[in-house]
C-alpha positions as CSV (number, residue, x, y, z in Angstrom):
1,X,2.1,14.7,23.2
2,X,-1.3,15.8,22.6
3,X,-3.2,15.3,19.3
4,X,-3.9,18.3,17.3
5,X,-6.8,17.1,15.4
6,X,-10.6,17.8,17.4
7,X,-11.3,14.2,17.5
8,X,-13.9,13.7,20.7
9,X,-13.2,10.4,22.3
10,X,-15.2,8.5,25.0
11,X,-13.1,5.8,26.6
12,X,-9.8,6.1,29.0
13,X,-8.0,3.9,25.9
14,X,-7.8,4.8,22.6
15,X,-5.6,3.1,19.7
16,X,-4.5,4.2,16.3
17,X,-3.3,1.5,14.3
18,X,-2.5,1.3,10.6
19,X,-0.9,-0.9,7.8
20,X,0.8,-0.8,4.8
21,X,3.1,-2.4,2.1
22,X,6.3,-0.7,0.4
23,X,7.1,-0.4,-2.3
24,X,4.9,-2.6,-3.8
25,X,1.3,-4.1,-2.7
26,X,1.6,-7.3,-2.2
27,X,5.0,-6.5,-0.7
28,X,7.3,-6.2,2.2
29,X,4.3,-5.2,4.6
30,X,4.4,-3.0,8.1
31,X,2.0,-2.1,11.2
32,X,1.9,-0.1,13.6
33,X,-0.1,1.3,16.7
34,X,-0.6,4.1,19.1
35,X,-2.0,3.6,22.6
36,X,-3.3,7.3,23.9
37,X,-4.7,7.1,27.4
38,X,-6.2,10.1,28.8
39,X,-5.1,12.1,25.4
40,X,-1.2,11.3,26.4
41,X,0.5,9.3,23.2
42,X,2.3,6.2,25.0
43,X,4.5,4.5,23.3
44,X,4.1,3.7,19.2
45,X,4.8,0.0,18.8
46,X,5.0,-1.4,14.9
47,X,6.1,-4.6,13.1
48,X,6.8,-5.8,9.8
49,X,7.1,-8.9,7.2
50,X,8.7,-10.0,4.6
51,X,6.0,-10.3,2.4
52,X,1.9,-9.3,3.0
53,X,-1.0,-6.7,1.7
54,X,-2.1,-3.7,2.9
55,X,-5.5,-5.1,4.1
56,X,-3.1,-8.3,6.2
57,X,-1.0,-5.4,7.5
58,X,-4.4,-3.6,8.8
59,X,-5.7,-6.1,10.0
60,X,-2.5,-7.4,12.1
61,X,-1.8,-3.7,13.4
62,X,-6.1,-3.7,14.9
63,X,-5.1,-7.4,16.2
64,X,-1.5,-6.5,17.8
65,X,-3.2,-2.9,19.6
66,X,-6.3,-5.3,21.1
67,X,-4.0,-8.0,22.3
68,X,-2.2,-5.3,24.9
69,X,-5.8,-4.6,26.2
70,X,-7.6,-6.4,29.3
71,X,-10.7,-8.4,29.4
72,X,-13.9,-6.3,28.9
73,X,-12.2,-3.1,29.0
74,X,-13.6,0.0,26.7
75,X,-11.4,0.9,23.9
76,X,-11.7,3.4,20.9
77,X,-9.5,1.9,17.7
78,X,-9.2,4.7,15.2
79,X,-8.2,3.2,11.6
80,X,-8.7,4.9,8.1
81,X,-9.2,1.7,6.8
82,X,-12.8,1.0,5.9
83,X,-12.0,-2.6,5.2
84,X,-11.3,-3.1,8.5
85,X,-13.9,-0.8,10.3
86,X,-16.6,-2.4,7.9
87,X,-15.3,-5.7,7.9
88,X,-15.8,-5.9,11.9
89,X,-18.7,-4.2,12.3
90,X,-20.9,-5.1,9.3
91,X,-19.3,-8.4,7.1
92,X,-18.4,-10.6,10.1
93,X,-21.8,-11.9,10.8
94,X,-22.8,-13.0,7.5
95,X,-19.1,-14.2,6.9
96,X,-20.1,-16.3,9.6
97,X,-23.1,-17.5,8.9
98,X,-22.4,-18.6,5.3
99,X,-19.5,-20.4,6.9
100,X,-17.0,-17.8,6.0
101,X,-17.8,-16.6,2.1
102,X,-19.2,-14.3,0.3
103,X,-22.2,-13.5,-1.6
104,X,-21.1,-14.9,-4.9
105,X,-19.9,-18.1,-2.8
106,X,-15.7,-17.2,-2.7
107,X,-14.3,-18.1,0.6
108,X,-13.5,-14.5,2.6
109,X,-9.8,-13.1,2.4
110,X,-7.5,-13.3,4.9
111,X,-9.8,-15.7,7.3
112,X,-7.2,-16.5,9.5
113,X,-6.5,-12.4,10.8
114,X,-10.6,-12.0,10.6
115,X,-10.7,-15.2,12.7
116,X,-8.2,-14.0,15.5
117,X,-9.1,-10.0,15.3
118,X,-13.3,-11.5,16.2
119,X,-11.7,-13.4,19.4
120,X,-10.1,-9.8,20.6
121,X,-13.4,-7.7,19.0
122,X,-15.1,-10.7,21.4
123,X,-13.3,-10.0,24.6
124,X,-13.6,-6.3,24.5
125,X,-15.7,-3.9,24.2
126,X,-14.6,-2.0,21.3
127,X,-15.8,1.4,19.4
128,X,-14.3,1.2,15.9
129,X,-13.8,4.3,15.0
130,X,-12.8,5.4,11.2
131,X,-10.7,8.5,10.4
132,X,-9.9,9.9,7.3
133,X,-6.3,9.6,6.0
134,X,-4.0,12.3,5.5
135,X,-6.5,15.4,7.3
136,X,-4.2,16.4,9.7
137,X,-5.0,13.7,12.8
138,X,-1.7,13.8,14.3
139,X,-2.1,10.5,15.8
140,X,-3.1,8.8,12.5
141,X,-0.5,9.9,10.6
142,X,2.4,8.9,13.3
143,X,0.8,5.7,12.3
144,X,0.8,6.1,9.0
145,X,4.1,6.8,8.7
146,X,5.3,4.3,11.2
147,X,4.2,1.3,9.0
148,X,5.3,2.8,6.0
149,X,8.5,2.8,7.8
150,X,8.2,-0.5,8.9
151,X,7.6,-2.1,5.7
152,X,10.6,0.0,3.9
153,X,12.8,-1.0,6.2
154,X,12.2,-5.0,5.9
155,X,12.2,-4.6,2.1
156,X,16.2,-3.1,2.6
157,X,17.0,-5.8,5.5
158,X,15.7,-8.6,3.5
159,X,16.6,-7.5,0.6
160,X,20.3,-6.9,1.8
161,X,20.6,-9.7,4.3
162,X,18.3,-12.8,4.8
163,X,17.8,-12.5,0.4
164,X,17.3,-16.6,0.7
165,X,14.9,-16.6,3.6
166,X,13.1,-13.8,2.0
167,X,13.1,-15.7,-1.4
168,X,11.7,-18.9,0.2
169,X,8.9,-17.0,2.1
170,X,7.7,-15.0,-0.6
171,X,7.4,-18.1,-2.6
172,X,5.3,-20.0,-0.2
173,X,3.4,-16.8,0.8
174,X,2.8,-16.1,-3.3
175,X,2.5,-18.9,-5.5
176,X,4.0,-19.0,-9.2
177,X,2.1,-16.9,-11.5
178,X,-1.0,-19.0,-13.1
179,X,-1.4,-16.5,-16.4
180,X,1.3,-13.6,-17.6
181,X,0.4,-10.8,-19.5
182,X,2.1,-8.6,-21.6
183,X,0.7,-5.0,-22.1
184,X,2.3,-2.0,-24.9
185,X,0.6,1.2,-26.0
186,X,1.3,3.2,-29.2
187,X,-0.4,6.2,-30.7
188,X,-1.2,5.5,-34.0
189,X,-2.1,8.7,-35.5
190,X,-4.7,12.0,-36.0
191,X,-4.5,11.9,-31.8
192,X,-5.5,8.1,-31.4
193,X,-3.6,5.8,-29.4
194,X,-4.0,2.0,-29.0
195,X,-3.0,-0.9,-26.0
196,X,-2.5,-4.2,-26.4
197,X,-2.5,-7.0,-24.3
198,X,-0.8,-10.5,-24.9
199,X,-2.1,-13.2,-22.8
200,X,-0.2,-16.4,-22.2
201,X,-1.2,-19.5,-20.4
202,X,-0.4,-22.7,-20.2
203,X,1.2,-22.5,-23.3
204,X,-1.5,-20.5,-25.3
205,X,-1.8,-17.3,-26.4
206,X,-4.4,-14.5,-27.4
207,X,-4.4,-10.9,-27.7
208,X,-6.5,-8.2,-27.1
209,X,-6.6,-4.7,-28.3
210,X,-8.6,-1.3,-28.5
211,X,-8.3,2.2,-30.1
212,X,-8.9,5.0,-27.9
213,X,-9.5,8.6,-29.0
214,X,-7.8,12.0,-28.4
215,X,-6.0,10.3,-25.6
216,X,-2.2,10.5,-25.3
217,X,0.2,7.2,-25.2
218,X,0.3,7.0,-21.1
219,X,-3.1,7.9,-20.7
220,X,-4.1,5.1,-23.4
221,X,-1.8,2.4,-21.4
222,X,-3.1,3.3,-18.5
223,X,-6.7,2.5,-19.6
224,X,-5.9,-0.9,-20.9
225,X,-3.8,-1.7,-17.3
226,X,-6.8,-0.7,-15.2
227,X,-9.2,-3.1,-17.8
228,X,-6.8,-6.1,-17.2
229,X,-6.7,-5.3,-14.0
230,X,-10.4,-5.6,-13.3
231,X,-10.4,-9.1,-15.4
232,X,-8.2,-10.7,-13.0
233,X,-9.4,-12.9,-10.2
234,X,-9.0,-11.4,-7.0
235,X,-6.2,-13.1,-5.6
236,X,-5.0,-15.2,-9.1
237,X,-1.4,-14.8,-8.7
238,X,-0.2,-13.1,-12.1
239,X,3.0,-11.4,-13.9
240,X,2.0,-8.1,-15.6
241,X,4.9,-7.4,-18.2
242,X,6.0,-3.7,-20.3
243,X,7.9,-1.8,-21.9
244,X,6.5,1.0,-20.6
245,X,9.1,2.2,-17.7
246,X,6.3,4.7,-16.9
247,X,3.9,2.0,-15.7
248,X,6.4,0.0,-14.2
249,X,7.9,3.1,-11.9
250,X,4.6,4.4,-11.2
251,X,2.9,1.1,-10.0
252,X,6.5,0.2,-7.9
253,X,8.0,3.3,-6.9
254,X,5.6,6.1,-7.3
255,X,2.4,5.6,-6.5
256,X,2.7,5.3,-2.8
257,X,4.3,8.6,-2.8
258,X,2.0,10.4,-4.9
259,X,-1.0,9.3,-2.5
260,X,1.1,10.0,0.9
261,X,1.4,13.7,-0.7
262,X,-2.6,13.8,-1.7
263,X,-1.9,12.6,-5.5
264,X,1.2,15.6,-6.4
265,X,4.6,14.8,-7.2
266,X,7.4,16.2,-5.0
267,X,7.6,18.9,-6.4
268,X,4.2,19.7,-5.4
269,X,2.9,19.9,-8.9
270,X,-0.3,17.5,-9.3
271,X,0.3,14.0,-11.1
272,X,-1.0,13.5,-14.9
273,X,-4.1,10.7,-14.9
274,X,-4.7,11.4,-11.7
275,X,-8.2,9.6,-11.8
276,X,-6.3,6.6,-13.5
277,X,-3.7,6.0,-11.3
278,X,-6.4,6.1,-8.3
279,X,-8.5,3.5,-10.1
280,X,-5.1,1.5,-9.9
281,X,-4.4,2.0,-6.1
282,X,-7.7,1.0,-5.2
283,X,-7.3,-1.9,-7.6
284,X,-3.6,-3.5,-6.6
285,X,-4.8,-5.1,-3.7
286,X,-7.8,-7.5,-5.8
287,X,-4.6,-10.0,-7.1
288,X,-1.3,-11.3,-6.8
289,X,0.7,-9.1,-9.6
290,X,4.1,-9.7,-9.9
291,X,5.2,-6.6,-12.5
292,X,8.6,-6.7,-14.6
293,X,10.1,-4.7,-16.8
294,X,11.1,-5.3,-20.3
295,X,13.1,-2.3,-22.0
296,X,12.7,-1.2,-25.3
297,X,16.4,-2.8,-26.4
298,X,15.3,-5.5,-25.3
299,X,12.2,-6.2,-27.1
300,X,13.4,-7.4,-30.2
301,X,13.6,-10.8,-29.0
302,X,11.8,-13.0,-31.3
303,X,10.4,-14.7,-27.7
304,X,9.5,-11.2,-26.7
305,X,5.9,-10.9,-26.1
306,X,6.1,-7.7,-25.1
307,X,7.0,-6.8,-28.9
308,X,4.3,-8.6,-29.8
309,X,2.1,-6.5,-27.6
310,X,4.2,-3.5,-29.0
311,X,3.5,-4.8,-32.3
312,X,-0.7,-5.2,-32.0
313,X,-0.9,-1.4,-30.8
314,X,0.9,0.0,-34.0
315,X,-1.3,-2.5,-36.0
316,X,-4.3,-1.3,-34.1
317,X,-4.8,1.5,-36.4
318,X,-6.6,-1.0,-38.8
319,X,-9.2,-1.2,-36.0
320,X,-10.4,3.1,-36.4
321,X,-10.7,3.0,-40.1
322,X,-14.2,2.5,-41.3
């Protein structure tokens, strides 16, 4: 099988690789790699885990592809993943040299596959290569959907049959949430709407709040998510709680799909808040978020705080007047 795409290569081996995480991210996680040597497709290898990111599952898919290649020998790795391309070619060094953190002083993620993928960047002479996603590179998208595939199919196996294995390697792999937020939306009148966010930790709580103008109910919620969102510390391990089942779907179940099919629905009709739920995408990966549900009938709880969240939305409307 030959690629359709007019990508000019300039070694004998060339891999694709990709990773991802389904349905959620942090989530059951998938790889997967393409050897093509001499523009024939060999055979597409991929592997999964229980529970990983999107950048772990990158990264492990680049490492697994350079492990089945010999000392010294010339190989193009195609990714779409700038994390990775940039990571190799431009962060490692000063990771290095600052003894493996950042700028601002925090340690670098995922050290351990950064550590292992330098030893097989080290014995080979690699050309990384970056594609972009989803623009008709056959090769890249057998990828694509290979760890998709991948990382569906462990969420159903160990969902359906290794549920106390999975349970005790999620919890190692993910620790217990440190803060857990409660988030609720309501329009409040003459086209404004307000969020609300309950905050809870160790045992204390505070709210936060905002009016936004001429902007619907899901639009408004979406605003406040993509706020918290950026508050968090990258990788604080969190709980993100609402009564909102189109946040909830749409962060678990949707949002994958909407990006596989260049941000449309099945139907092929484009997605509302488009630009919103791409500011989410490209922000699910910065912490641990463990998202629940709370429905409406259930809310009434005197313990709820997602009513309370509910609650401080209706009362924003004391915020707009003058």
């Amino acid at each position: 099988m030959r690629s359709s795409s007019q990508t000019v290569t300039k070694s004998k081996v060339v891999l694709y690789t990709d990773g991802s995480c389904a349905p959620t991210n942090p989530g059951p996680g998938g790889w997967a790699y393409l050897p093509v040597v001499d523009g024939e497709a060999n055979e597409l290898v991929k592997g999964s885990e229980a529970h990983s990111t999107n950048n772990r599952m990158e990264l492990t898919a680049a490492i697994e592809a350079l492990k089945t290649c010999t000392d010294g020998e010339k190989v193009e790795l195609f990714t779409d993943s700038e994390y990775l391309r940039r990571g190799i070619t431009e962060w490692m060094d000063a990771w290095i040299a600052n003894g493996w953190t950042r700028r601002k002083g925090q340690p670098v993620l995922n050290k351990d596959l950064w550590l292992e993928l330098h030893a097989q960047n080290t014995r080979l002479q690699v050309d990384w290569r970056w594609v972009k996603a989803h623009a008709g590179h056959t090769f890249n998208e057998l990828v694509d959907q290979a760890a998709r595939d991948a990382a569906m199919s462990a969420s159903k196996t160990h969902a359906a049959s290794t549920i106390t294995e999975e349970r005790t390697i999620t919890t190692a792999a993910t620790p217990p949430p440190n803060v857990n937020f409660y988030i609720s939306a309501a329009n409040i009148g003459e086209s404004h709407s307000a969020w609300a966010i309950v905050r809870e930790r160790e045992g204390k709580v505070d709210i936060s709040q905002r009016v936004q103008d001429r902007m619907s109910v899901n639009r408004c919620l979406l605003t406040g998510v993509i706020e918290l969102m950026r508050s968090i510390p990258e990788k604080e391990a969190v709980s993100v709680t609402t009564d909102a089942e189109y946040l909830f779907k749409g962060v678990t179940q949707w949002l994958e799909g909407w990006r596989r099919r260049g941000w449309r629905k099945s139907n092929d009709k484009p997605i509302a808040n488009k630009d919103l739920w791409m500011q989410i995408h490209g922000l699910l990966g910065r912490a641990n978020i463990d998202w629940q549900l709370e429905r409406r009938s259930d809310e009434n709880s005197p313990a709820s705080l997602v009513h309370a969240a509910a609650l401080a939305a209706r009362d924003a409307q004391e915020l707009s007047r003058p």
